[in-house]
N, CA, C and O atoms as a CHARMM CRD file, in Angstrom:
* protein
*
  384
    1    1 UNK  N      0.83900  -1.17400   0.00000 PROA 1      0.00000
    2    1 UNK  CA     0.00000   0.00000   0.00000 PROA 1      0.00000
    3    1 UNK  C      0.88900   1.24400   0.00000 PROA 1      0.00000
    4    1 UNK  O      1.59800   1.56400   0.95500 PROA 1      0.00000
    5    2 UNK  N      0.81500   1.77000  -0.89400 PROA 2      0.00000
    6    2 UNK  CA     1.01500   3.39300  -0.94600 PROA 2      0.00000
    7    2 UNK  C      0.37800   4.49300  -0.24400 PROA 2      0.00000
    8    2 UNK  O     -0.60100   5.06000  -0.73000 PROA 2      0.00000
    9    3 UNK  N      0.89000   4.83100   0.89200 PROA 3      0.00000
   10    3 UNK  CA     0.09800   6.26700   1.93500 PROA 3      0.00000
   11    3 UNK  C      0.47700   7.06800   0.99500 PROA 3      0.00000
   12    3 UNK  O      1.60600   7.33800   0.58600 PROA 3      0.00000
   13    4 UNK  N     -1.00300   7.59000   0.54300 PROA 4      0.00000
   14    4 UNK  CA    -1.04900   9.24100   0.07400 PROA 4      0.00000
   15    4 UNK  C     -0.83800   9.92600   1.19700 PROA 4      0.00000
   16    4 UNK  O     -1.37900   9.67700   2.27400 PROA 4      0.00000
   17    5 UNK  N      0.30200  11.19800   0.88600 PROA 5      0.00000
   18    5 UNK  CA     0.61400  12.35300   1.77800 PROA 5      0.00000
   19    5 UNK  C      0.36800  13.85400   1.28000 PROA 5      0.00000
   20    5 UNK  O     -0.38500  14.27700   0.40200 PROA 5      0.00000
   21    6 UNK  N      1.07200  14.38000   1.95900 PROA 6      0.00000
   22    6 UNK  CA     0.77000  16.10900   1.49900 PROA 6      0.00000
   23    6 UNK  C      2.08100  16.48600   2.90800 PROA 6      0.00000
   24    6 UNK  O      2.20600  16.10600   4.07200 PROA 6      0.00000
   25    7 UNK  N      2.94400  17.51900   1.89300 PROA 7      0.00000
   26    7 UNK  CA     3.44800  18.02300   2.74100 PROA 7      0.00000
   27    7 UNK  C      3.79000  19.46000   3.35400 PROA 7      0.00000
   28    7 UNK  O      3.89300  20.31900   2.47700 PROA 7      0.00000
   29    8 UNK  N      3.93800  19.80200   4.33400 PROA 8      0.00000
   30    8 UNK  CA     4.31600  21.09000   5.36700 PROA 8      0.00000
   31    8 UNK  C      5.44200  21.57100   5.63200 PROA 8      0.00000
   32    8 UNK  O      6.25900  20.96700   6.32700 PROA 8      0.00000
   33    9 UNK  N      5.65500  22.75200   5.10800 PROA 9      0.00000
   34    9 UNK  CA     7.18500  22.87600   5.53100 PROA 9      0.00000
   35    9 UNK  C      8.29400  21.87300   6.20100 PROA 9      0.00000
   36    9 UNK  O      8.85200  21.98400   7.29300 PROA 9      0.00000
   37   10 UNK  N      8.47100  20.61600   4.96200 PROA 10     0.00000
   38   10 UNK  CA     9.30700  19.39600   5.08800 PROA 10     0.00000
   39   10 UNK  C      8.47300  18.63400   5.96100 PROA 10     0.00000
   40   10 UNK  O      9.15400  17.61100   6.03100 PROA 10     0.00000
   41   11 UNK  N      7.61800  18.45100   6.57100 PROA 11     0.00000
   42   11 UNK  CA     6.89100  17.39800   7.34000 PROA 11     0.00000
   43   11 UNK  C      6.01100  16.38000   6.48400 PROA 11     0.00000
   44   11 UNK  O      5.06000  17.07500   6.12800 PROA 11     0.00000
   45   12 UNK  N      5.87900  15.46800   6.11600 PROA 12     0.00000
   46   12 UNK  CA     4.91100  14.73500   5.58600 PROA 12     0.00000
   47   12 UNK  C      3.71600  14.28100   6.46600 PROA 12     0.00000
   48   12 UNK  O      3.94300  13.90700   7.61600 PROA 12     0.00000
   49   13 UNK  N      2.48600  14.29700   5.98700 PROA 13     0.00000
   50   13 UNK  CA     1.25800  13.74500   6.69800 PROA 13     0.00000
   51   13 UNK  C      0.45400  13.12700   5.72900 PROA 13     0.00000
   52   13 UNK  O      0.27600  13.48800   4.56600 PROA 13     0.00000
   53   14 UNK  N     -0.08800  12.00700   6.41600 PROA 14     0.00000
   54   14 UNK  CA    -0.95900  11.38900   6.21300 PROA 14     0.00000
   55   14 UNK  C     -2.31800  12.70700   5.10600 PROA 14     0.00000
   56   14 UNK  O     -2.67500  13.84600   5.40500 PROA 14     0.00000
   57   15 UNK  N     -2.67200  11.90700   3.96900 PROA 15     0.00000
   58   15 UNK  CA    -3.76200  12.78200   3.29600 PROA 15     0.00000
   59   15 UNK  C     -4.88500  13.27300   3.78400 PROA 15     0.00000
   60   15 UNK  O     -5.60700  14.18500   3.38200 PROA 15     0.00000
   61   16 UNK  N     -4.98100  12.30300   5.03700 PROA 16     0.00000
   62   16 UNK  CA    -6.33500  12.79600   5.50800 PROA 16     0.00000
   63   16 UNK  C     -6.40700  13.92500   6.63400 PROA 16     0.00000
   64   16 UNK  O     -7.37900  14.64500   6.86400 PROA 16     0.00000
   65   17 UNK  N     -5.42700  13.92800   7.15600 PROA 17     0.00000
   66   17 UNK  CA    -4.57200  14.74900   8.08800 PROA 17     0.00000
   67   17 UNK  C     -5.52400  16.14400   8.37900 PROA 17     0.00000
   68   17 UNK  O     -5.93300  16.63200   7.32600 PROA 17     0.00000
   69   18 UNK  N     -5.86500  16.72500   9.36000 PROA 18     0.00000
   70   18 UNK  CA    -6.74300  17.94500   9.00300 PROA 18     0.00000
   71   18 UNK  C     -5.78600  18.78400   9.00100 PROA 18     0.00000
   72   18 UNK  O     -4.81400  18.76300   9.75500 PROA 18     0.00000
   73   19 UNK  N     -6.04700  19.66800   8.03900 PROA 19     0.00000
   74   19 UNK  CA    -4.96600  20.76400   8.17400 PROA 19     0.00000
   75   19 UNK  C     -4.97900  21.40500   9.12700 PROA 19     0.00000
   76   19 UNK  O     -3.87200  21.48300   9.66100 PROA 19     0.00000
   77   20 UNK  N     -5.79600  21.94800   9.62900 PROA 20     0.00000
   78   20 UNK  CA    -6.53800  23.09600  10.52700 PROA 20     0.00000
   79   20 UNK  C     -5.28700  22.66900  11.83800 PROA 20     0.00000
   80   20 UNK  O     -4.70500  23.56500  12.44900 PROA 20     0.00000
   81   21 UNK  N     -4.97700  20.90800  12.16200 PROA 21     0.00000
   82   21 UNK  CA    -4.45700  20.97100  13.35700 PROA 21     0.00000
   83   21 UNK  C     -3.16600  21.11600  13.50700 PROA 21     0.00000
   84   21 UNK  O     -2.54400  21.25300  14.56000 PROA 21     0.00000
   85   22 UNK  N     -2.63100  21.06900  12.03400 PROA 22     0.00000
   86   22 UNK  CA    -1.41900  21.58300  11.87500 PROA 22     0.00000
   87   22 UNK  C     -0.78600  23.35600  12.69600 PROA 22     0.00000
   88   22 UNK  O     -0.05600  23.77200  13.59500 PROA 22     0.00000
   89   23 UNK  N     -1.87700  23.94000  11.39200 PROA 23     0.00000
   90   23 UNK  CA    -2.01100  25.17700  12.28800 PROA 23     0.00000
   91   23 UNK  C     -1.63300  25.85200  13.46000 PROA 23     0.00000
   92   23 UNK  O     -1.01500  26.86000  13.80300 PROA 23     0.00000
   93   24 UNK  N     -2.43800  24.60200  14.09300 PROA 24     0.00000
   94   24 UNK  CA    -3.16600  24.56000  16.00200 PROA 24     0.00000
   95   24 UNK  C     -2.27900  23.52200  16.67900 PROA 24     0.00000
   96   24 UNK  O     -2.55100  23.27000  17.85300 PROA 24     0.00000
   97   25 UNK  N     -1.26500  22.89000  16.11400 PROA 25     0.00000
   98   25 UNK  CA    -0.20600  22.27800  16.95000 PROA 25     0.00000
   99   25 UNK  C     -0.23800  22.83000  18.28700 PROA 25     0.00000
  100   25 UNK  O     -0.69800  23.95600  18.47900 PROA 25     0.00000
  101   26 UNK  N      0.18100  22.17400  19.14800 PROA 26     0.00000
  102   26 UNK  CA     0.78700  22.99800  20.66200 PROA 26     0.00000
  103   26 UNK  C      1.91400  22.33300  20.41700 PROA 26     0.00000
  104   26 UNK  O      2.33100  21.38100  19.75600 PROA 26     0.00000
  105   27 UNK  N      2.50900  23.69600  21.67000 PROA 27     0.00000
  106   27 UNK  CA     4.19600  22.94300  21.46000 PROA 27     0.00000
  107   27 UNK  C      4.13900  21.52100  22.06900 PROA 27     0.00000
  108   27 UNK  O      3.29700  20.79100  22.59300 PROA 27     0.00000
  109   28 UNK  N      5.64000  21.48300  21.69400 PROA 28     0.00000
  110   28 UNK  CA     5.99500  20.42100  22.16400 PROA 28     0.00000
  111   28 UNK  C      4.99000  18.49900  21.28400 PROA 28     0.00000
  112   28 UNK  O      5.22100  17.34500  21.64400 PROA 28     0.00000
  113   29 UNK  N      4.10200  18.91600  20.29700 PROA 29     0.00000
  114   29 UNK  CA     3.43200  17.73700  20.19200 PROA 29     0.00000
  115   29 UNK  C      3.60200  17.74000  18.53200 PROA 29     0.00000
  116   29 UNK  O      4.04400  18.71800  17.92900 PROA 29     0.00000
  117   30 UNK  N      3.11700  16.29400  17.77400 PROA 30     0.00000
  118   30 UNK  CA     3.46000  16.47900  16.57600 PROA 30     0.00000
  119   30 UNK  C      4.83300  15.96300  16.61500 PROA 30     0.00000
  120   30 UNK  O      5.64100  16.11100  17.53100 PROA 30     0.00000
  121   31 UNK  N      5.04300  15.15800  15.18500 PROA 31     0.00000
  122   31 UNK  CA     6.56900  14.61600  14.86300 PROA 31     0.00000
  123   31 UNK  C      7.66400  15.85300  14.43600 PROA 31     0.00000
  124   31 UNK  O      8.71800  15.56500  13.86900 PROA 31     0.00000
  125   32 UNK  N      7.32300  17.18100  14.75200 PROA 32     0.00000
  126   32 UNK  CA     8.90900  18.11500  14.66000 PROA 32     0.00000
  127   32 UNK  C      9.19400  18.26500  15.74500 PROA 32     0.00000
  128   32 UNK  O     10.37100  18.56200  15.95000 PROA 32     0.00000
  129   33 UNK  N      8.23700  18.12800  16.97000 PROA 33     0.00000
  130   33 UNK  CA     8.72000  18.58900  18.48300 PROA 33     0.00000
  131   33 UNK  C      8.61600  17.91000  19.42300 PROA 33     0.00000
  132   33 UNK  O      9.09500  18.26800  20.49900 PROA 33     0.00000
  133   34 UNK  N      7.79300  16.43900  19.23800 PROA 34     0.00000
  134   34 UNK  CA     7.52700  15.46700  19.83500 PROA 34     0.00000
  135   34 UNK  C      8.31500  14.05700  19.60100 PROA 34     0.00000
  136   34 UNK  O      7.92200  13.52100  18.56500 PROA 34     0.00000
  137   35 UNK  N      9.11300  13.46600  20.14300 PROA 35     0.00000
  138   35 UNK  CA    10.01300  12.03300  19.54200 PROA 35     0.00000
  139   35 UNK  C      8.91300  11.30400  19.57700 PROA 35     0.00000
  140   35 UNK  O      8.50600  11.09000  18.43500 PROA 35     0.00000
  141   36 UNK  N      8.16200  10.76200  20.52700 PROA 36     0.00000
  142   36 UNK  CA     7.22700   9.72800  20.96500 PROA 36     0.00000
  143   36 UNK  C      6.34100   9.94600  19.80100 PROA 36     0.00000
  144   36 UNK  O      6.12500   8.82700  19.33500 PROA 36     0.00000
  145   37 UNK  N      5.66500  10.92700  19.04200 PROA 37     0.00000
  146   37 UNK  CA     5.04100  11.31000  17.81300 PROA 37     0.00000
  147   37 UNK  C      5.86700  10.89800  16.81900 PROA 37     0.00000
  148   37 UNK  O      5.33700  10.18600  15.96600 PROA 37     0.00000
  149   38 UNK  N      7.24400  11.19900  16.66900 PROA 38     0.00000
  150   38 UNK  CA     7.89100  10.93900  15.42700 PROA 38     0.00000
  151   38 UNK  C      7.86700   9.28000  15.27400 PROA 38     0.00000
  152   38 UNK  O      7.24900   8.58800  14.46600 PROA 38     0.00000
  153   39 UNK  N      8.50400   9.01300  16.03300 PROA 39     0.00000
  154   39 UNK  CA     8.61700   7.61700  16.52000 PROA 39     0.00000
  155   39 UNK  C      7.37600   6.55000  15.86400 PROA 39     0.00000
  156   39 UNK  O      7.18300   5.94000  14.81200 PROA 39     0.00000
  157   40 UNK  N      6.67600   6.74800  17.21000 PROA 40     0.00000
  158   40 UNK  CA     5.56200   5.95700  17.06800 PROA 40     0.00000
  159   40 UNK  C      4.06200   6.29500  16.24100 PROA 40     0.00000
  160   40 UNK  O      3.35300   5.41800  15.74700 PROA 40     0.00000
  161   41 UNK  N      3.80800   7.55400  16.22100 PROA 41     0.00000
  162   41 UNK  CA     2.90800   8.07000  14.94400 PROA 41     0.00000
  163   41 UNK  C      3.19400   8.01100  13.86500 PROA 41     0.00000
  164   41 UNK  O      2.33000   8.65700  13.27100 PROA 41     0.00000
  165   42 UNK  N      3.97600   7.58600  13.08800 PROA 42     0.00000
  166   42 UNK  CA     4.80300   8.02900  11.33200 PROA 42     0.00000
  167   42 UNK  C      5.35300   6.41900  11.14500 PROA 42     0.00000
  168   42 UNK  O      5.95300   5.67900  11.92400 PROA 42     0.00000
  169   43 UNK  N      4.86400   6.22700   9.73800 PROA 43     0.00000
  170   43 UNK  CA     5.38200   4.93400   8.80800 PROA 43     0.00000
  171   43 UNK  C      6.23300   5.72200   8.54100 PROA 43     0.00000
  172   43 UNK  O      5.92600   6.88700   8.28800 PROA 43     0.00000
  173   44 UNK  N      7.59200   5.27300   8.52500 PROA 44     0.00000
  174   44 UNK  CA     8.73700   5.80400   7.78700 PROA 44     0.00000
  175   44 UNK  C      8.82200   7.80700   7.73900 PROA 44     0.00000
  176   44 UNK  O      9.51100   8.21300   8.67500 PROA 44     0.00000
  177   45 UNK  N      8.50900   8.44200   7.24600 PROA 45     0.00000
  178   45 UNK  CA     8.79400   9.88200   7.08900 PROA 45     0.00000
  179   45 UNK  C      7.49100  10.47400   7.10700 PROA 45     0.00000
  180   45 UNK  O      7.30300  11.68800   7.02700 PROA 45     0.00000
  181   46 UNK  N      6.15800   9.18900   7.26600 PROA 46     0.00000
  182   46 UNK  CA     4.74000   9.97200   7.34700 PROA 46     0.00000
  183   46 UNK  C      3.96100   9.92100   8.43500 PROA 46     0.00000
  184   46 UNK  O      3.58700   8.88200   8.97900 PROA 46     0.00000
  185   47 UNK  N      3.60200  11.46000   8.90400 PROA 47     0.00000
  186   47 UNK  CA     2.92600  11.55900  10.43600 PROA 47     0.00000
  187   47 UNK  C      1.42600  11.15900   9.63400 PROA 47     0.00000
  188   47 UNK  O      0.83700  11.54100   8.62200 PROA 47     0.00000
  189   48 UNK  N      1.18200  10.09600  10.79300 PROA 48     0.00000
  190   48 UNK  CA    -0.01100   9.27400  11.00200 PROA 48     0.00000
  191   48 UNK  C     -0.94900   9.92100  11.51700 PROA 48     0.00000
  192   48 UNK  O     -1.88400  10.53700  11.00600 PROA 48     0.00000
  193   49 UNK  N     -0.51400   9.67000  13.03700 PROA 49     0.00000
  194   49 UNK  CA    -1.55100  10.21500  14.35600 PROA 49     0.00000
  195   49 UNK  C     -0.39800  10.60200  15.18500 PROA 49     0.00000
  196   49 UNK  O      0.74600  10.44800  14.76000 PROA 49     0.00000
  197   50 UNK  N     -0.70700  11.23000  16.65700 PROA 50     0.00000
  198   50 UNK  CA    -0.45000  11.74500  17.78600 PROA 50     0.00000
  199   50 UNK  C      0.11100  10.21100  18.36900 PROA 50     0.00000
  200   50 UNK  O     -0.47000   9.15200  18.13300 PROA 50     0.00000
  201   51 UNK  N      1.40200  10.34900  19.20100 PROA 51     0.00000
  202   51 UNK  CA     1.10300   9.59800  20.06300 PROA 51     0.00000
  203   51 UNK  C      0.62500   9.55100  21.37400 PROA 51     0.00000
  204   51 UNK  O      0.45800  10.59800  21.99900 PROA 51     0.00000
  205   52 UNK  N      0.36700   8.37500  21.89900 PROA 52     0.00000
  206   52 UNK  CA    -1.09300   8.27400  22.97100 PROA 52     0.00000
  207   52 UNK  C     -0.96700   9.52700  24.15800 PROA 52     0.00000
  208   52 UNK  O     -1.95300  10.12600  24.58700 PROA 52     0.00000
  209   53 UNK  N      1.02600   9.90500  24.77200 PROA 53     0.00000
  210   53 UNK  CA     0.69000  10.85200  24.96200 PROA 53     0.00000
  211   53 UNK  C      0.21800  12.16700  25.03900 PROA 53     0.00000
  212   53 UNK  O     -0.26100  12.78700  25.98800 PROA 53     0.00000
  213   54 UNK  N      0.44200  12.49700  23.83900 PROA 54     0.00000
  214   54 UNK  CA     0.01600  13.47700  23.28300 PROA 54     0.00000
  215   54 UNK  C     -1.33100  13.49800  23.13800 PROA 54     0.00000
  216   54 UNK  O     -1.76400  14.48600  23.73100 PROA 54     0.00000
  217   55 UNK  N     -2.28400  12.80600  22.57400 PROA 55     0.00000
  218   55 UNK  CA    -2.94700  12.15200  21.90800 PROA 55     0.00000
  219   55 UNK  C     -4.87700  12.95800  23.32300 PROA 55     0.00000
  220   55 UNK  O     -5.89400  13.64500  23.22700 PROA 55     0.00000
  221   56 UNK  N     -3.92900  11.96300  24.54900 PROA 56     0.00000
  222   56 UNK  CA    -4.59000  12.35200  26.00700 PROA 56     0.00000
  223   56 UNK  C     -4.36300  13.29000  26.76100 PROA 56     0.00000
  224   56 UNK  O     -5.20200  13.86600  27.45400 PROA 56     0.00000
  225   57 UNK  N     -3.09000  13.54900  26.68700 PROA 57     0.00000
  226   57 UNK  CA    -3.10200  14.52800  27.96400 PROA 57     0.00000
  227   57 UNK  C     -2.57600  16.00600  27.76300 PROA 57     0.00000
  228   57 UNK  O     -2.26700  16.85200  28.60300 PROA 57     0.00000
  229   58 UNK  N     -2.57200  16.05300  26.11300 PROA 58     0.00000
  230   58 UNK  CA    -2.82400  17.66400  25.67400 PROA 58     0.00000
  231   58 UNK  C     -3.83400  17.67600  24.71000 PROA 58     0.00000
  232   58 UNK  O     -4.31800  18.79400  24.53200 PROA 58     0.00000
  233   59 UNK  N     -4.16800  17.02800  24.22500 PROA 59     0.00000
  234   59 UNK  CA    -5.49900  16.97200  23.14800 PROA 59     0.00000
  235   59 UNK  C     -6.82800  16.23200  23.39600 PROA 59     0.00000
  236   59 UNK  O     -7.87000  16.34200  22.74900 PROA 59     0.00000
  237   60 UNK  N     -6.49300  15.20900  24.80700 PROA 60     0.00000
  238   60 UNK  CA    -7.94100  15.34700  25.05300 PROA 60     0.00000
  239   60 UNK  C     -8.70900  14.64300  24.96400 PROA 60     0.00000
  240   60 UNK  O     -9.79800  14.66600  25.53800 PROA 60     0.00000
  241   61 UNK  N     -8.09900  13.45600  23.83900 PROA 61     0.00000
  242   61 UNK  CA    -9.05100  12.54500  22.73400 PROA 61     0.00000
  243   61 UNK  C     -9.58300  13.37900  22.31400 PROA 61     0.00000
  244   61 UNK  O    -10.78600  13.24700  22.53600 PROA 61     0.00000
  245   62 UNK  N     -9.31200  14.42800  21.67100 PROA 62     0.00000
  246   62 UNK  CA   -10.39000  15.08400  20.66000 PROA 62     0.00000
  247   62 UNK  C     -9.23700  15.26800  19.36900 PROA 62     0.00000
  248   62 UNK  O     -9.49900  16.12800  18.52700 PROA 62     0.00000
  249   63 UNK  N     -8.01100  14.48900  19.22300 PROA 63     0.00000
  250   63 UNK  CA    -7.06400  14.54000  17.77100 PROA 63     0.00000
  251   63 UNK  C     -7.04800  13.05600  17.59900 PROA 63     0.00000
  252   63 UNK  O     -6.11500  12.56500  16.96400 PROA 63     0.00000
  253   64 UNK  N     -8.22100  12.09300  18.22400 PROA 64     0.00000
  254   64 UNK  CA    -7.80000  10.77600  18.41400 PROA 64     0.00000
  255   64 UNK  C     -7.48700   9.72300  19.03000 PROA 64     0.00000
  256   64 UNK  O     -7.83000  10.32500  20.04800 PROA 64     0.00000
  257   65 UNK  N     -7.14200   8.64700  19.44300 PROA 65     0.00000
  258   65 UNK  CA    -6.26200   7.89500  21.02600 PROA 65     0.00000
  259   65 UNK  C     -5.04100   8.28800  20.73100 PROA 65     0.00000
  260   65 UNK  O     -4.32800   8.71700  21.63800 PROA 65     0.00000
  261   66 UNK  N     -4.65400   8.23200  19.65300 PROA 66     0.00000
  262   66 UNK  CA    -3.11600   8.09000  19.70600 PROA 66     0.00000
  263   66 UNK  C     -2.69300   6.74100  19.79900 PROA 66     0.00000
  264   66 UNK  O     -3.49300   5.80800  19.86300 PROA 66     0.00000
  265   67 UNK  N     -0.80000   6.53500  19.81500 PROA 67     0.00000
  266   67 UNK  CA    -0.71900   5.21900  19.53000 PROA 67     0.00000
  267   67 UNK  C      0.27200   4.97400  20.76800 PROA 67     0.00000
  268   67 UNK  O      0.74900   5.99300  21.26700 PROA 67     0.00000
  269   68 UNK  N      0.57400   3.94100  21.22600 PROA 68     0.00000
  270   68 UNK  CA     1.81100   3.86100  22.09900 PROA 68     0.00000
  271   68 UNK  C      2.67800   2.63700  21.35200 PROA 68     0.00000
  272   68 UNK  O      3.52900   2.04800  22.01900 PROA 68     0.00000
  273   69 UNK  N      2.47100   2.30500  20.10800 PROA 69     0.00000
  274   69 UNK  CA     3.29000   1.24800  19.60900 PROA 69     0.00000
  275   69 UNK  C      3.51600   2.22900  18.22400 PROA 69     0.00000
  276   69 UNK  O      3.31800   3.42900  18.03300 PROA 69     0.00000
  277   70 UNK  N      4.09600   0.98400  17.24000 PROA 70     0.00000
  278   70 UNK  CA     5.00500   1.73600  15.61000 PROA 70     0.00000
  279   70 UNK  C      3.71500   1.61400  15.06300 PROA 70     0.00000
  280   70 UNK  O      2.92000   0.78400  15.50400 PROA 70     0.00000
  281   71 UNK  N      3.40900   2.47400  14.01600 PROA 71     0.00000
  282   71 UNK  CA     2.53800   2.60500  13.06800 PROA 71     0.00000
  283   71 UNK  C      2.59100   1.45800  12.35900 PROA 71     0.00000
  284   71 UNK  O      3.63300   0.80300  12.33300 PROA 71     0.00000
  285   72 UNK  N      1.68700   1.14000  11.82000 PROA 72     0.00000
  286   72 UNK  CA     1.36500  -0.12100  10.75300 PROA 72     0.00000
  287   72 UNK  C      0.39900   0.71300   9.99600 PROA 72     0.00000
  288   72 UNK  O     -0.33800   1.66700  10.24900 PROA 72     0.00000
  289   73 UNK  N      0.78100  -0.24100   8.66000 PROA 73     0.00000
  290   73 UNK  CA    -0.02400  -0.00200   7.36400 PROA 73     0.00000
  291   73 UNK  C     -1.61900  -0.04000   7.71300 PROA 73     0.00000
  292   73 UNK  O     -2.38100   0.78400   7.20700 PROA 73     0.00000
  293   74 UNK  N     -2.05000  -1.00100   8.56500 PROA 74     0.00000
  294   74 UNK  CA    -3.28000  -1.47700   8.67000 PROA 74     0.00000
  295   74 UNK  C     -4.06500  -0.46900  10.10600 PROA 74     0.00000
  296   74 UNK  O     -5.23100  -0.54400  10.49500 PROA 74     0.00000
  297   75 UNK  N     -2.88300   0.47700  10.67400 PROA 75     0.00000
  298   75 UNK  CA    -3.32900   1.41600  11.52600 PROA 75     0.00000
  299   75 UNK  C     -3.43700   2.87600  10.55500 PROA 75     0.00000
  300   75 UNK  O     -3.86500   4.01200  10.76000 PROA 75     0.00000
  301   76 UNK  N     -2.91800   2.29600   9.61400 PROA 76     0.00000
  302   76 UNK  CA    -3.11900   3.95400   8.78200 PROA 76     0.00000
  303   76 UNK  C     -4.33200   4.11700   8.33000 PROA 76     0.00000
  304   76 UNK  O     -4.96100   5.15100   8.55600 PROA 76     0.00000
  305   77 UNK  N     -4.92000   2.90100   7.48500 PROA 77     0.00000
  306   77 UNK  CA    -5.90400   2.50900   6.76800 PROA 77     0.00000
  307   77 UNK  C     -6.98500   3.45600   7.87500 PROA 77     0.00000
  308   77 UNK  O     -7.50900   4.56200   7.74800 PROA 77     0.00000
  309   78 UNK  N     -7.00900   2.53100   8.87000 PROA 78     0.00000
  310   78 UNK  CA    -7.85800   2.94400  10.33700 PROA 78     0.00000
  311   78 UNK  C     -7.99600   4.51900  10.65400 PROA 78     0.00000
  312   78 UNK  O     -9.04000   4.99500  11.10000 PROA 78     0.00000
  313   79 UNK  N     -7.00200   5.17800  10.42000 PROA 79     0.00000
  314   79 UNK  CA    -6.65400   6.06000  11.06400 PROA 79     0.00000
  315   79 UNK  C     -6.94300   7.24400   9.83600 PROA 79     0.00000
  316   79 UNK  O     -7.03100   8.35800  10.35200 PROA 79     0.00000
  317   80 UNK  N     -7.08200   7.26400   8.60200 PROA 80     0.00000
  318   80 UNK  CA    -7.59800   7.63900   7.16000 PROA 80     0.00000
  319   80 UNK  C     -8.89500   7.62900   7.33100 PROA 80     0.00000
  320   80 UNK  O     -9.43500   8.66400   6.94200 PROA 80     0.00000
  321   81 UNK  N     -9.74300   6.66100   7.86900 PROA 81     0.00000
  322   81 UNK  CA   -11.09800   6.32600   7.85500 PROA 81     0.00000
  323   81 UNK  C    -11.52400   7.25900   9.19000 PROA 81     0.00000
  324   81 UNK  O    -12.50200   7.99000   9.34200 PROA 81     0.00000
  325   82 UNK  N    -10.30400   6.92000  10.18200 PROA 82     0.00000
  326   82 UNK  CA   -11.60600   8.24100  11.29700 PROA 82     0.00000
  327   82 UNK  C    -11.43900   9.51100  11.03700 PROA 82     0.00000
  328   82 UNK  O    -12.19300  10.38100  11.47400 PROA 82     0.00000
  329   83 UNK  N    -10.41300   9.73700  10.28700 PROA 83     0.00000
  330   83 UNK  CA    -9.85000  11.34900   9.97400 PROA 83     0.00000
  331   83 UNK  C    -11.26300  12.15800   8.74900 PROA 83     0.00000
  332   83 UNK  O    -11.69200  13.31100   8.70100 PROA 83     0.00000
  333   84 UNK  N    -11.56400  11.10100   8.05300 PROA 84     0.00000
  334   84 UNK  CA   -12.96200  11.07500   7.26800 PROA 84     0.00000
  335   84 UNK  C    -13.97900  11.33300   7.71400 PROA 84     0.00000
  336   84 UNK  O    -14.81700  12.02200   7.13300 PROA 84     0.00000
  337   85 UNK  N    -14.08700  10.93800   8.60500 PROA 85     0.00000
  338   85 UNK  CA   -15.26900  10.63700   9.12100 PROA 85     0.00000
  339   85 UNK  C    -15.48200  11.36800  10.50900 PROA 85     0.00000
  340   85 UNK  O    -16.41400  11.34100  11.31400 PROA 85     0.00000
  341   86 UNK  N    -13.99200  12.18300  10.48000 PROA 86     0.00000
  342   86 UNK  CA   -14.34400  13.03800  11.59900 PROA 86     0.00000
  343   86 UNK  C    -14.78600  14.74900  10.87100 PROA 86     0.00000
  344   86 UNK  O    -15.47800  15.66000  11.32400 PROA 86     0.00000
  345   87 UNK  N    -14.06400  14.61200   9.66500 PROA 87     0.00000
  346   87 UNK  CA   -14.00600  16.05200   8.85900 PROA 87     0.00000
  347   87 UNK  C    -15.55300  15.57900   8.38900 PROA 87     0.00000
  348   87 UNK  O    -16.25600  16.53700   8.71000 PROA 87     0.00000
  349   88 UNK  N    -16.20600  14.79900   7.92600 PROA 88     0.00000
  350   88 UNK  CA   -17.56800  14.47900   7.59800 PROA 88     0.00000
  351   88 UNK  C    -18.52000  15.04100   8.89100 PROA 88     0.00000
  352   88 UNK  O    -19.27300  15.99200   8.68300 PROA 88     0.00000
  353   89 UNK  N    -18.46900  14.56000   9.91600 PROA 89     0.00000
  354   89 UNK  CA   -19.08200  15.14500  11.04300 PROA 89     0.00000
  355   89 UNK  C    -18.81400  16.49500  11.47300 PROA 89     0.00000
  356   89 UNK  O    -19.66500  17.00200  12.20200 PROA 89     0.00000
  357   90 UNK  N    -17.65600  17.27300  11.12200 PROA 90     0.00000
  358   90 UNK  CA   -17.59200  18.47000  11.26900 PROA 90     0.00000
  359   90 UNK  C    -18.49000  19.26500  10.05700 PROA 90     0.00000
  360   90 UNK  O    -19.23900  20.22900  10.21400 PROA 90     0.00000
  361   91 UNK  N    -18.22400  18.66500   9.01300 PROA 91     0.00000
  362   91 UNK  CA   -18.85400  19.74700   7.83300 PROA 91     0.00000
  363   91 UNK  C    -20.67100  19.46500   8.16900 PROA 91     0.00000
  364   91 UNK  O    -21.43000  20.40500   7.93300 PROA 91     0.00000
  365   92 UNK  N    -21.23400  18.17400   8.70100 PROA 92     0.00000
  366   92 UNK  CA   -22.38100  18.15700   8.72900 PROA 92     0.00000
  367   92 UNK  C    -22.70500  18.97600  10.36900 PROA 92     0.00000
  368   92 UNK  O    -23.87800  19.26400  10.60600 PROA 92     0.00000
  369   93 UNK  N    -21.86400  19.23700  11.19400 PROA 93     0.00000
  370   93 UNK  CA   -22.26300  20.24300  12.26200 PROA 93     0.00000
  371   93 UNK  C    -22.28000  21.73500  11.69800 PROA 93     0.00000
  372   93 UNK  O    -23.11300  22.38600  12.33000 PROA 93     0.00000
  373   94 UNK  N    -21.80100  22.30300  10.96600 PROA 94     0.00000
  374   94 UNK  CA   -21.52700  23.36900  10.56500 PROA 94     0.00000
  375   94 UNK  C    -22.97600  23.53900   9.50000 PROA 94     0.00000
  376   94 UNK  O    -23.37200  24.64200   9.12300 PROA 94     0.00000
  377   95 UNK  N    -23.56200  22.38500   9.16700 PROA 95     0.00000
  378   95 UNK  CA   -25.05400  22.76500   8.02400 PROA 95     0.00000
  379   95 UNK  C    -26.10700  22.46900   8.89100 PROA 95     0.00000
  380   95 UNK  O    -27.30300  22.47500   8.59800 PROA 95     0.00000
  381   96 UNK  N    -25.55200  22.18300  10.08400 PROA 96     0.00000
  382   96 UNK  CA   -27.14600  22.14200  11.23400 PROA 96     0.00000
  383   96 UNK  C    -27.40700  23.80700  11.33200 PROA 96     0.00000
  384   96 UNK  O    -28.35200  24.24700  11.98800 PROA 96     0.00000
């Protein structure tokens, strides 16, 4: 499988990635300022998700769980589908 990306001033992300949270990073989180993110969120050079710390105890569960293990192909898939389906539920709150 080929992860479609898009990239950020040298960062690669996942396609589904919301931009908006790029933006809205806090420090310290995210694979440029976070290892545990680089690490364990990113197949090879592509940010996935948050990891779990990050994930909870600055975001909230509201960017996701996050991961505390290595990304897999079959967590991206996963992780593409809630990113969908979370930007789907945002655009249908915004036409209520």
């Amino acid at each position: 499988m080929e992860i479609q990306f898009f990239e950020v001033n040298g960062t690669k992300y996942i396609a589904s990635f919301p931009r908006d949270w790029i933006d809205d990073m806090h420090n310290y989180t995210g694979p440029d300022t976070c290892a545990n993110c680089k690490i364990y969120g990113s197949i090879g050079d592509i940010f996935i998700l948050f990891c779990a710390n990050c994930a909870i105890n600055i975001y909230h569960g509201e960017r996701g769980p996050g991961t505390d293990r290595r990304c897999t192909e079959a967590l991206a898939i996963s992780v593409d589908t809630l990113y969908i389906n979370l930007e789907d539920d945002l655009t249908d709150e915004e036409e209520i």
